[in-house]
mmJSON file of the N, C-alpha and C atoms, coordinates in Angstrom:
{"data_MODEL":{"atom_site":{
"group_PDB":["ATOM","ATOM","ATOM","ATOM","ATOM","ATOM","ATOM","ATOM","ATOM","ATOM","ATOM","ATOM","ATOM","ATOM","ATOM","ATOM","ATOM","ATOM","ATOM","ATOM","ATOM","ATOM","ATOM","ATOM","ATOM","ATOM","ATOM","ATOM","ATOM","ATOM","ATOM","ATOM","ATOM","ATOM","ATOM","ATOM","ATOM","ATOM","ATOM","ATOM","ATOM","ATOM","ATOM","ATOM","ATOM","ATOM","ATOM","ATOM","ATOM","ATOM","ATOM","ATOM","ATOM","ATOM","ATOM","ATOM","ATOM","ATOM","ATOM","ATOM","ATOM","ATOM","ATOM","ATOM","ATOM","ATOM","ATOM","ATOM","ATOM","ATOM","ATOM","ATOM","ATOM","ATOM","ATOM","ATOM","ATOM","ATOM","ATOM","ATOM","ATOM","ATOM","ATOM","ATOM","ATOM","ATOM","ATOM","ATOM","ATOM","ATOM","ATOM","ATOM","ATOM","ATOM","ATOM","ATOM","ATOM","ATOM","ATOM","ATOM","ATOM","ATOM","ATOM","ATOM","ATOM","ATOM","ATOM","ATOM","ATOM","ATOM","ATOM","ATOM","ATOM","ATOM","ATOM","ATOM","ATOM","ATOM","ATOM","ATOM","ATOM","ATOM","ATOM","ATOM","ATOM","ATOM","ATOM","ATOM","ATOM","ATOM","ATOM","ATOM","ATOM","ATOM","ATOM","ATOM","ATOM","ATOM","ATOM","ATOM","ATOM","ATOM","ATOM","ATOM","ATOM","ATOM","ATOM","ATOM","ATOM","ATOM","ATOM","ATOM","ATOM","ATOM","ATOM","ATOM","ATOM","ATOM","ATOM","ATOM","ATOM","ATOM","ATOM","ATOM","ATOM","ATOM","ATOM","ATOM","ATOM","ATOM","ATOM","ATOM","ATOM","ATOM","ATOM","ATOM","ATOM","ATOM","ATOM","ATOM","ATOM","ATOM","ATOM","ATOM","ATOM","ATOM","ATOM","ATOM","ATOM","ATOM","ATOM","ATOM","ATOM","ATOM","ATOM"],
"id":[1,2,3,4,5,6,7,8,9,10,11,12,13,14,15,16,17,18,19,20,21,22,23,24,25,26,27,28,29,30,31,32,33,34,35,36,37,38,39,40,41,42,43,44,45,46,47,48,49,50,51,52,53,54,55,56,57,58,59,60,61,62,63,64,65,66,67,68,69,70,71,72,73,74,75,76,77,78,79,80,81,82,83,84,85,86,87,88,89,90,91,92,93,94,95,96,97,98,99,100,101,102,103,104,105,106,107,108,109,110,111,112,113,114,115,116,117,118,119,120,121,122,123,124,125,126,127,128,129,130,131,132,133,134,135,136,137,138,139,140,141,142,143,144,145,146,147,148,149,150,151,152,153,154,155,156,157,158,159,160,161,162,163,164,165,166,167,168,169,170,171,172,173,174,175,176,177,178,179,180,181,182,183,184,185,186,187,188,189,190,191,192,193,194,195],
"type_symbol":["N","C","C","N","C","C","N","C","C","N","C","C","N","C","C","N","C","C","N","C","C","N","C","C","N","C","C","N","C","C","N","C","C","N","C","C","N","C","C","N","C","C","N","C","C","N","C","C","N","C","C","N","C","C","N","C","C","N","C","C","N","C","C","N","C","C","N","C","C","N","C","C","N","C","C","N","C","C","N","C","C","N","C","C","N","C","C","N","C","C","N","C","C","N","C","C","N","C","C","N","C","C","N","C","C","N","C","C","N","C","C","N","C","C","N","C","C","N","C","C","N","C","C","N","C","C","N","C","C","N","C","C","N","C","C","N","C","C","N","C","C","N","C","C","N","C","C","N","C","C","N","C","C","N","C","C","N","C","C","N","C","C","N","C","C","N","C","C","N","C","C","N","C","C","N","C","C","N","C","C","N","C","C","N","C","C","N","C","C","N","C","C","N","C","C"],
"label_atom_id":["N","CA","C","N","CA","C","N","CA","C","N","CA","C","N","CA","C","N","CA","C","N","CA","C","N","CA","C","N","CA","C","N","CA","C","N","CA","C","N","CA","C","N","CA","C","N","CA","C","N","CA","C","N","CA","C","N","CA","C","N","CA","C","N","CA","C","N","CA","C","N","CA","C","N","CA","C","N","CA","C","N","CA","C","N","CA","C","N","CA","C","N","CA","C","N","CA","C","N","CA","C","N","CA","C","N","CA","C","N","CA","C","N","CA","C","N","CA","C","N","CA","C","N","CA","C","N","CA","C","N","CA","C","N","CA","C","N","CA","C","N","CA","C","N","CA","C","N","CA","C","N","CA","C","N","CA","C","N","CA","C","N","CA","C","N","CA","C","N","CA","C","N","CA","C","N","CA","C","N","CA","C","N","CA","C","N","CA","C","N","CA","C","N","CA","C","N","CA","C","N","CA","C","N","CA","C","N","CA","C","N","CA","C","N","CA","C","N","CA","C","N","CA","C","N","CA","C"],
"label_alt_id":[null,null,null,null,null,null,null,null,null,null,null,null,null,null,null,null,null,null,null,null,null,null,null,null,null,null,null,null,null,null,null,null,null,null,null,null,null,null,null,null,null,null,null,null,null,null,null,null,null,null,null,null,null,null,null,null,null,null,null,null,null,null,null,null,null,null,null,null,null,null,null,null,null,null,null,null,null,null,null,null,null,null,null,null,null,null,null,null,null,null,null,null,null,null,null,null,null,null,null,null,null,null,null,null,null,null,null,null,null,null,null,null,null,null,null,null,null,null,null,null,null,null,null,null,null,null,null,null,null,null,null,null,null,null,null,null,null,null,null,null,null,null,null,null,null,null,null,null,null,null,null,null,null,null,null,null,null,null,null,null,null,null,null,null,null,null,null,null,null,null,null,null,null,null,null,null,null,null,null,null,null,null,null,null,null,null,null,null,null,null,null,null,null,null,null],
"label_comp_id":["UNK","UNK","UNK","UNK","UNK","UNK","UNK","UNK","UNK","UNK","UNK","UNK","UNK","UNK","UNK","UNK","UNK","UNK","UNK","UNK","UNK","UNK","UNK","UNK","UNK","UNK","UNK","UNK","UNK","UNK","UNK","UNK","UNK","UNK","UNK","UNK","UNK","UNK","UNK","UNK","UNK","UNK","UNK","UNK","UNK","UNK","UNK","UNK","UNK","UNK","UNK","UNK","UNK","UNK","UNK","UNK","UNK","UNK","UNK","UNK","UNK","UNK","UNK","UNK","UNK","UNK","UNK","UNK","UNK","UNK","UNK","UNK","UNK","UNK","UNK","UNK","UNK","UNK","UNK","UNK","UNK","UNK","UNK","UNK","UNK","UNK","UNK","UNK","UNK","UNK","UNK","UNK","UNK","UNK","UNK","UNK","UNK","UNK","UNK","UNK","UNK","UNK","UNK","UNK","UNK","UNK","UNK","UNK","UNK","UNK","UNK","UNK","UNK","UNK","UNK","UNK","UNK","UNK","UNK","UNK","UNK","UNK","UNK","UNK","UNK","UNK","UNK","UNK","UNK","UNK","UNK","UNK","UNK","UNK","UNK","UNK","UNK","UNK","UNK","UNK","UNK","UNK","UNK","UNK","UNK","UNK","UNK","UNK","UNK","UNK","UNK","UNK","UNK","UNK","UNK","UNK","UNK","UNK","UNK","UNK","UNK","UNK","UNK","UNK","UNK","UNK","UNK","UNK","UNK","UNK","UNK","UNK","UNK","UNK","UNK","UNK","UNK","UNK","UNK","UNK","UNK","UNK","UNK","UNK","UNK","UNK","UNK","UNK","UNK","UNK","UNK","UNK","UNK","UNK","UNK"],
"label_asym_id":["A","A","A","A","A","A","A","A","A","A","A","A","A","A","A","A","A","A","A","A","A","A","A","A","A","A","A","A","A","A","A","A","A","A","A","A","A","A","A","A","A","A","A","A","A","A","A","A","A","A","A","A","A","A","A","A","A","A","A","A","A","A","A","A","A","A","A","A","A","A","A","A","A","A","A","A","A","A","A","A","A","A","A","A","A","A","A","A","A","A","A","A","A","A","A","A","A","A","A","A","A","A","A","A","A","A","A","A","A","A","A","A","A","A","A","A","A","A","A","A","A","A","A","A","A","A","A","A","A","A","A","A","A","A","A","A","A","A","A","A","A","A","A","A","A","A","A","A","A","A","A","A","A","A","A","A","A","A","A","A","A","A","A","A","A","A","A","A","A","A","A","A","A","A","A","A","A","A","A","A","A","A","A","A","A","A","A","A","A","A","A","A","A","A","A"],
"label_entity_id":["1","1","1","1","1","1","1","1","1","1","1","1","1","1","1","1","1","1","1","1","1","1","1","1","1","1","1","1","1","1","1","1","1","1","1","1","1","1","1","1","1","1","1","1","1","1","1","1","1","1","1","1","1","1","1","1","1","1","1","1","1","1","1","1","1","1","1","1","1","1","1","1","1","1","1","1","1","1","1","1","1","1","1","1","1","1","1","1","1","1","1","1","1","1","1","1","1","1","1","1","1","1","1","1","1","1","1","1","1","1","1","1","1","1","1","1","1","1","1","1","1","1","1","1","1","1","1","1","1","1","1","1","1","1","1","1","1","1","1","1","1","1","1","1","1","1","1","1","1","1","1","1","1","1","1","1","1","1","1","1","1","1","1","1","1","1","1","1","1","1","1","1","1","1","1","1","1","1","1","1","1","1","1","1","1","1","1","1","1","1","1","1","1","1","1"],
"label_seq_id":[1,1,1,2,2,2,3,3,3,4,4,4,5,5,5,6,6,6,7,7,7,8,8,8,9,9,9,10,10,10,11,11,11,12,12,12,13,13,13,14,14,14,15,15,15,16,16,16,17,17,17,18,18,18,19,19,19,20,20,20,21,21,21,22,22,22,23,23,23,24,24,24,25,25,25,26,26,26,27,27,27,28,28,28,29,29,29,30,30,30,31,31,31,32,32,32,33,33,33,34,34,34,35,35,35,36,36,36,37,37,37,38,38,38,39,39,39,40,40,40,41,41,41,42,42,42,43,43,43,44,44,44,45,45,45,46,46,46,47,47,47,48,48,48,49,49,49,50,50,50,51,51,51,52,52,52,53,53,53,54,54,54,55,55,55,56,56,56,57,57,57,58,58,58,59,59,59,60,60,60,61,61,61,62,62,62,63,63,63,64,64,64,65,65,65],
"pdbx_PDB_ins_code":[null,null,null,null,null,null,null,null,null,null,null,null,null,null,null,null,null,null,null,null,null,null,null,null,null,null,null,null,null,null,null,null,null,null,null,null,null,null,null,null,null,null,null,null,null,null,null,null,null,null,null,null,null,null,null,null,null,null,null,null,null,null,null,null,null,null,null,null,null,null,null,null,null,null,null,null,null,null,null,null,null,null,null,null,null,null,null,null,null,null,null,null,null,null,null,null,null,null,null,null,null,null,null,null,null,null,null,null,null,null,null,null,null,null,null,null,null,null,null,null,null,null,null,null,null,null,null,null,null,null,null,null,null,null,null,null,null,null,null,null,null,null,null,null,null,null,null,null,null,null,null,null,null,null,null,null,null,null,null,null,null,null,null,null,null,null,null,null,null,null,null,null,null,null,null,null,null,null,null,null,null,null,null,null,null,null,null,null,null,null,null,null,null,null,null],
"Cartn_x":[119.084,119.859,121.329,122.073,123.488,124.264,125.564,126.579,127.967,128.033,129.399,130.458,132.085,133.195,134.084,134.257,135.075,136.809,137.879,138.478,139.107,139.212,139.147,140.358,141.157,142.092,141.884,142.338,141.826,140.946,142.373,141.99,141.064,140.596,139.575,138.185,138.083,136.867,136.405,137.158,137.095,136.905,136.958,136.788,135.35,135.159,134.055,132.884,133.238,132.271,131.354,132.637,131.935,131.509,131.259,130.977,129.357,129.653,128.281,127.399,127.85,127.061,126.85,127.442,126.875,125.976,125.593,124.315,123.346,123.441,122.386,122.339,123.596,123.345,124.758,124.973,126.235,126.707,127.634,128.257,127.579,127.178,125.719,125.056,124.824,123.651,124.326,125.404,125.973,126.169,126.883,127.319,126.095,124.897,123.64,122.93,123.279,122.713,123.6,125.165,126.191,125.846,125.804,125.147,123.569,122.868,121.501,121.335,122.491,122.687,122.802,124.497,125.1,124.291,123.857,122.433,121.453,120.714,120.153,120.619,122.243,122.963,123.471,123.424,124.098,125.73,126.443,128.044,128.279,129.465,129.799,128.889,128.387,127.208,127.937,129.292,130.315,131.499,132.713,133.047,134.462,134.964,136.521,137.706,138.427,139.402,140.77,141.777,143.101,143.158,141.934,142.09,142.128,142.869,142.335,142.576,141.713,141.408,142.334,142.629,144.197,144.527,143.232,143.257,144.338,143.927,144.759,145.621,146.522,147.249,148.687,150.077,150.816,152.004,151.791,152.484,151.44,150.549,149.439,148.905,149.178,148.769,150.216,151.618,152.826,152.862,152.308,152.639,152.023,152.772,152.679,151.95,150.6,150.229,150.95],
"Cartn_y":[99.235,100.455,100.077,100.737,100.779,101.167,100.402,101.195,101.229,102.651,102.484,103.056,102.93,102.596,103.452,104.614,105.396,105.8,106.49,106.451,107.995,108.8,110.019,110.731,111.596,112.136,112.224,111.782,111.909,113.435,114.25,115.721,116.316,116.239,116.469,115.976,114.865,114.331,115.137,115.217,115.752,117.135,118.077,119.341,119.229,118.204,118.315,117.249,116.826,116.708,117.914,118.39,119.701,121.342,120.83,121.738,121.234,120.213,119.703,119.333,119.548,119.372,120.628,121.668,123.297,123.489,122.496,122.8,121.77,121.189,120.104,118.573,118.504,117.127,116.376,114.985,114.463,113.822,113.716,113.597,112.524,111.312,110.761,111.561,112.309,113.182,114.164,114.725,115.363,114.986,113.587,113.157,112.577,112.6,111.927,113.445,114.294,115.746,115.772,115.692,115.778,115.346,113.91,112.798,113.242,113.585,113.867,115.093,115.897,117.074,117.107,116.06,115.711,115.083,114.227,113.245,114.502,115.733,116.526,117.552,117.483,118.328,117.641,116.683,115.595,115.447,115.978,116.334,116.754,117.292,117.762,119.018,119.517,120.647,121.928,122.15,123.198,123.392,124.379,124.163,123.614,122.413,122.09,122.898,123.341,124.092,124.655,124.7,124.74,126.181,127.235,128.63,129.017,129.604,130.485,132.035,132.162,133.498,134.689,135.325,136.286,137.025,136.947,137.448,137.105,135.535,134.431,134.114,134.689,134.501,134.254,133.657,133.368,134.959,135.43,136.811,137.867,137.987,139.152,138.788,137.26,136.555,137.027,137.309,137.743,139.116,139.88,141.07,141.79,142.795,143.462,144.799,145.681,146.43,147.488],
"Cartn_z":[133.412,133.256,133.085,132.136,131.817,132.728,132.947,133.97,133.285,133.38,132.865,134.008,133.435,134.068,133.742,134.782,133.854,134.892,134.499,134.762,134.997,136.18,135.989,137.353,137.234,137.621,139.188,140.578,141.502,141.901,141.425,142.321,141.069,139.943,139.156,139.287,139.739,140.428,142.032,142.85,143.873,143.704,142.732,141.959,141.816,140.572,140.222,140.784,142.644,143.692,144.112,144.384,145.035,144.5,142.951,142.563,142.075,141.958,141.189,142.554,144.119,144.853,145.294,145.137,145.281,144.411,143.311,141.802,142.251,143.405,144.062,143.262,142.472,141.878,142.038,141.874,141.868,140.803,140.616,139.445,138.525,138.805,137.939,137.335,137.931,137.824,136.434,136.632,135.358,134.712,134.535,133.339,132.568,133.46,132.466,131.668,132.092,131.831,130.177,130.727,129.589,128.301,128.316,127.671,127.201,127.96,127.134,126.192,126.926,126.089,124.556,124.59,123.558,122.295,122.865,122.125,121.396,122.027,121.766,120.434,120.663,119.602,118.973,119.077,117.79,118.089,119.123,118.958,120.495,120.512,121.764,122.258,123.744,123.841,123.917,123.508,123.977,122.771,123.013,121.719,122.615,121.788,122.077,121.178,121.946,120.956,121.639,121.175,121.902,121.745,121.302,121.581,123.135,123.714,125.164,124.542,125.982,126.475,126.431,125.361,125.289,127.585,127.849,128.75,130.015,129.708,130.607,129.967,129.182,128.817,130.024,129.296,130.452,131.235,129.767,129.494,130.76,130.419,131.242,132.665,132.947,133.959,134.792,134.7,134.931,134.971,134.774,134.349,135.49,135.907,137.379,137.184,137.479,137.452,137.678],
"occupancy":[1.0,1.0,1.0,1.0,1.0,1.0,1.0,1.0,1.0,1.0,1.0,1.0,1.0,1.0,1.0,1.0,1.0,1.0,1.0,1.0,1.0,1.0,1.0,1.0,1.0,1.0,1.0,1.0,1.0,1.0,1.0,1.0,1.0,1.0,1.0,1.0,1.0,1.0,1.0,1.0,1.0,1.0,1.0,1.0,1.0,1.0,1.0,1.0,1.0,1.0,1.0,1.0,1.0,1.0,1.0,1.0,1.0,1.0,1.0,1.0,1.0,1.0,1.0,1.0,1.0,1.0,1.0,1.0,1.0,1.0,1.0,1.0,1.0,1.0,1.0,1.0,1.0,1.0,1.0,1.0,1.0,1.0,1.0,1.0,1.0,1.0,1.0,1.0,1.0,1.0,1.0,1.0,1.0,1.0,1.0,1.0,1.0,1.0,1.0,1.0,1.0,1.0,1.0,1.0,1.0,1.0,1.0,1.0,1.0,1.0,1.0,1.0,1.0,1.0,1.0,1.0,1.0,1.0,1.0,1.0,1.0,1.0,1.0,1.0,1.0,1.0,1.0,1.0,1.0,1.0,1.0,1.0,1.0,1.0,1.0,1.0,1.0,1.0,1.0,1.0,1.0,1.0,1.0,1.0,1.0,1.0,1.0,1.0,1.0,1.0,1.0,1.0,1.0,1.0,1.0,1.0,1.0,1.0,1.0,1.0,1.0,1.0,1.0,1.0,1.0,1.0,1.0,1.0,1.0,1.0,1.0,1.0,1.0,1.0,1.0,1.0,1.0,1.0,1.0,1.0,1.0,1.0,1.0,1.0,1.0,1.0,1.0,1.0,1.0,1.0,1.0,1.0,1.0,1.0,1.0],
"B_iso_or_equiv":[0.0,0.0,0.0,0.0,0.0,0.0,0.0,0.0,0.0,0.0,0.0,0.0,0.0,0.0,0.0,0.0,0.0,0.0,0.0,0.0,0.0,0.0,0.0,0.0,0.0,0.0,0.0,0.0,0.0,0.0,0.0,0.0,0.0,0.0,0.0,0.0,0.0,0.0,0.0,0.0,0.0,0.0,0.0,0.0,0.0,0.0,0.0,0.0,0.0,0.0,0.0,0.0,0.0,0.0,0.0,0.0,0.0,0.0,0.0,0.0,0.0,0.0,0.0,0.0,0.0,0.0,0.0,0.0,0.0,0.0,0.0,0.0,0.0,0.0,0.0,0.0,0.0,0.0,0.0,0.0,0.0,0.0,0.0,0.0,0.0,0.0,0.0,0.0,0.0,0.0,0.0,0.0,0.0,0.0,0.0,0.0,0.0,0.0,0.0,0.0,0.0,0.0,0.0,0.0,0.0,0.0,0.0,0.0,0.0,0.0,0.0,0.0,0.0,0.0,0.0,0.0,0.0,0.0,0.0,0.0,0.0,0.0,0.0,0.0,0.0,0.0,0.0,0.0,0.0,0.0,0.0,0.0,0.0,0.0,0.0,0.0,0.0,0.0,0.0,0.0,0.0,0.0,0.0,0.0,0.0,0.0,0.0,0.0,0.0,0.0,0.0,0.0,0.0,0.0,0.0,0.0,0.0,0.0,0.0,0.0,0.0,0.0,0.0,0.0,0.0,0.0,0.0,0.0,0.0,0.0,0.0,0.0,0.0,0.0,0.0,0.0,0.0,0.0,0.0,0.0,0.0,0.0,0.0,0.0,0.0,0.0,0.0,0.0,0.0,0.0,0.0,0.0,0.0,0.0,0.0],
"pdbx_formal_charge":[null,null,null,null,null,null,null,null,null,null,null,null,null,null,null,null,null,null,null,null,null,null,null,null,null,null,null,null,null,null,null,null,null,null,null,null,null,null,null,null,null,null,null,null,null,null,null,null,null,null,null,null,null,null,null,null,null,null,null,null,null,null,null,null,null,null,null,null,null,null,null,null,null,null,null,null,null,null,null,null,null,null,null,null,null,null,null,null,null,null,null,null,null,null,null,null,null,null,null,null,null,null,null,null,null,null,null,null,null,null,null,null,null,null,null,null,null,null,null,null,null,null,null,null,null,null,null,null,null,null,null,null,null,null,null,null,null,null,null,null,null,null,null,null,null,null,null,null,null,null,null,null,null,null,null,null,null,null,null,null,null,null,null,null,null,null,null,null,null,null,null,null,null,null,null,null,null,null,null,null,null,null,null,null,null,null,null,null,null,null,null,null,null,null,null],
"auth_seq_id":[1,1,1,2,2,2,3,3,3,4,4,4,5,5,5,6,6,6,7,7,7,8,8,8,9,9,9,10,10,10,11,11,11,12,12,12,13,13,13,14,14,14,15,15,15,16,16,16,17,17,17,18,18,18,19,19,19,20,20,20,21,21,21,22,22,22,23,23,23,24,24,24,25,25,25,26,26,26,27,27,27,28,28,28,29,29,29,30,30,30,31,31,31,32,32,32,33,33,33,34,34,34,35,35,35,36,36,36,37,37,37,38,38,38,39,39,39,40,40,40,41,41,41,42,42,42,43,43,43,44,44,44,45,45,45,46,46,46,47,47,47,48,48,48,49,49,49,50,50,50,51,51,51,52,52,52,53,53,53,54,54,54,55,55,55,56,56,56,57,57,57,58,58,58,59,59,59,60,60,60,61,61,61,62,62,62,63,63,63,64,64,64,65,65,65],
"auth_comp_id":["UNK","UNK","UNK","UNK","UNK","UNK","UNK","UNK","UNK","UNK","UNK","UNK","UNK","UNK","UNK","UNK","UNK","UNK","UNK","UNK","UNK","UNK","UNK","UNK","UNK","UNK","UNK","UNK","UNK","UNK","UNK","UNK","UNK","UNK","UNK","UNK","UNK","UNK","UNK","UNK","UNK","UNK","UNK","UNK","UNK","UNK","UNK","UNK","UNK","UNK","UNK","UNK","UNK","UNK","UNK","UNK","UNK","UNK","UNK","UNK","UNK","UNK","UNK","UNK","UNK","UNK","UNK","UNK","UNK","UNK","UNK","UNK","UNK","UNK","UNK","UNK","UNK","UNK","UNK","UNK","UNK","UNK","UNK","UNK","UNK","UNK","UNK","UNK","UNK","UNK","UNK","UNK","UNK","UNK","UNK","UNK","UNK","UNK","UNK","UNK","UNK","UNK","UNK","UNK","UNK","UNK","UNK","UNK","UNK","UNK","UNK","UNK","UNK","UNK","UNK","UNK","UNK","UNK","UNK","UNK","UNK","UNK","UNK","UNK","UNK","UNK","UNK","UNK","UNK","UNK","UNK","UNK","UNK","UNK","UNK","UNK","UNK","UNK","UNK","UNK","UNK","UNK","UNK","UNK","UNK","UNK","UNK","UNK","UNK","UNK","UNK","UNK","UNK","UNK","UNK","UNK","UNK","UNK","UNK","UNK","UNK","UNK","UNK","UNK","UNK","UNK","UNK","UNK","UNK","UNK","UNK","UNK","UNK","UNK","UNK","UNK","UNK","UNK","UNK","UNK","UNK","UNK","UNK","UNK","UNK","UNK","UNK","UNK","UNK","UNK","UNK","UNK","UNK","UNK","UNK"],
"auth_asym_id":["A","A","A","A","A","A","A","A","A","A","A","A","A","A","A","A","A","A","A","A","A","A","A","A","A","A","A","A","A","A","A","A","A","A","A","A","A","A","A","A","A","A","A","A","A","A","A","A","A","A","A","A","A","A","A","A","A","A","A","A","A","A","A","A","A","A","A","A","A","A","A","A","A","A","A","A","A","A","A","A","A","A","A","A","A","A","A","A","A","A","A","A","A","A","A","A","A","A","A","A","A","A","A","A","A","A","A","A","A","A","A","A","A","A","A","A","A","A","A","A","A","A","A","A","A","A","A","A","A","A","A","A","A","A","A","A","A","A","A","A","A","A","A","A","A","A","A","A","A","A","A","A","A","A","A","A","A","A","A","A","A","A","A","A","A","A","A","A","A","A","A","A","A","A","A","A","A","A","A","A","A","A","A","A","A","A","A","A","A","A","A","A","A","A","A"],
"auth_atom_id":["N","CA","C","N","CA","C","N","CA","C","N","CA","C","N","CA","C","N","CA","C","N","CA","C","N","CA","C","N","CA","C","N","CA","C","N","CA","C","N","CA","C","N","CA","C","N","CA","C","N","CA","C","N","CA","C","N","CA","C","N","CA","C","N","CA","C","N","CA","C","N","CA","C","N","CA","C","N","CA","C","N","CA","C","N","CA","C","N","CA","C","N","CA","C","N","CA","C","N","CA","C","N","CA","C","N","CA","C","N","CA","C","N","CA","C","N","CA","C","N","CA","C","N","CA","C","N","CA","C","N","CA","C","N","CA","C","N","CA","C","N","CA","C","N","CA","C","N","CA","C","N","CA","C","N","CA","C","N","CA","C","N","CA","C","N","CA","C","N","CA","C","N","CA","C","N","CA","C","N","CA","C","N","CA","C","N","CA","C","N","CA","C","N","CA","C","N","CA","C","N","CA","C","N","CA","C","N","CA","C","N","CA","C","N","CA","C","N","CA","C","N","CA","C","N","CA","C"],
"pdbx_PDB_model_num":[1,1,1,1,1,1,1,1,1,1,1,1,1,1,1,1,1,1,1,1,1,1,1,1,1,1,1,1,1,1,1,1,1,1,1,1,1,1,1,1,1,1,1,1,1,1,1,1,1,1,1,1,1,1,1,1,1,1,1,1,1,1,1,1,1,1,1,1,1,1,1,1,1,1,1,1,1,1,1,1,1,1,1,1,1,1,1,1,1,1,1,1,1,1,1,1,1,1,1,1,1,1,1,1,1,1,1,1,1,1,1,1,1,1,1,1,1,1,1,1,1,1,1,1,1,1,1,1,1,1,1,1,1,1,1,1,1,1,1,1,1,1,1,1,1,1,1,1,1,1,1,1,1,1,1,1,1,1,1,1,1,1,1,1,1,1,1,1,1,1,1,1,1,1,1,1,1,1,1,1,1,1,1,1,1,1,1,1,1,1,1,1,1,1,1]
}}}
C-alpha cells in the first residue's frame, strides 16, 4: 500500500478531525473516499470556482436588520 505525505494548515486539519470523526471516519479515511471519488469522475467530485454565495456576501454579512 502507498503512503503519501501531505502538508496541511494546522487549524484546518484540526477542523477537519472533528468533523470527519462526527461522520465516523478519519481523515485517511476521507481522503481515500476523495480520491476514489475523483478517479470515478475523471476530475475534481465538486465544482472549484472563485464564485460565492451573493448571500455571504461581505456587504449583507454587515448589514444590520
Amino acid at each position: 500500500m502507498a503512503q503519501i505525505n501531505i502538508r496541511i494548515d494546522d487549524e484546518l486539519k484540526e477542523k477537519a478531525d472533528v468533523l470527519f470523526s462526527e461522520l465516523g471516519m478519519n481523515l485517511t479515511t476521507a481522503f481515500n473516499i476523495f480520491i476514489r471519488q475523483t478517479v470515478r469522475e475523471g476530475g475534481i467530485p465538486f465544482n472549484i470556482t472563485t464564485n460565492t454565495v451573493p448571500f455571504y456576501s461581505a456587504s449583507n454579512m454587515n448589514s444590520k436588520p
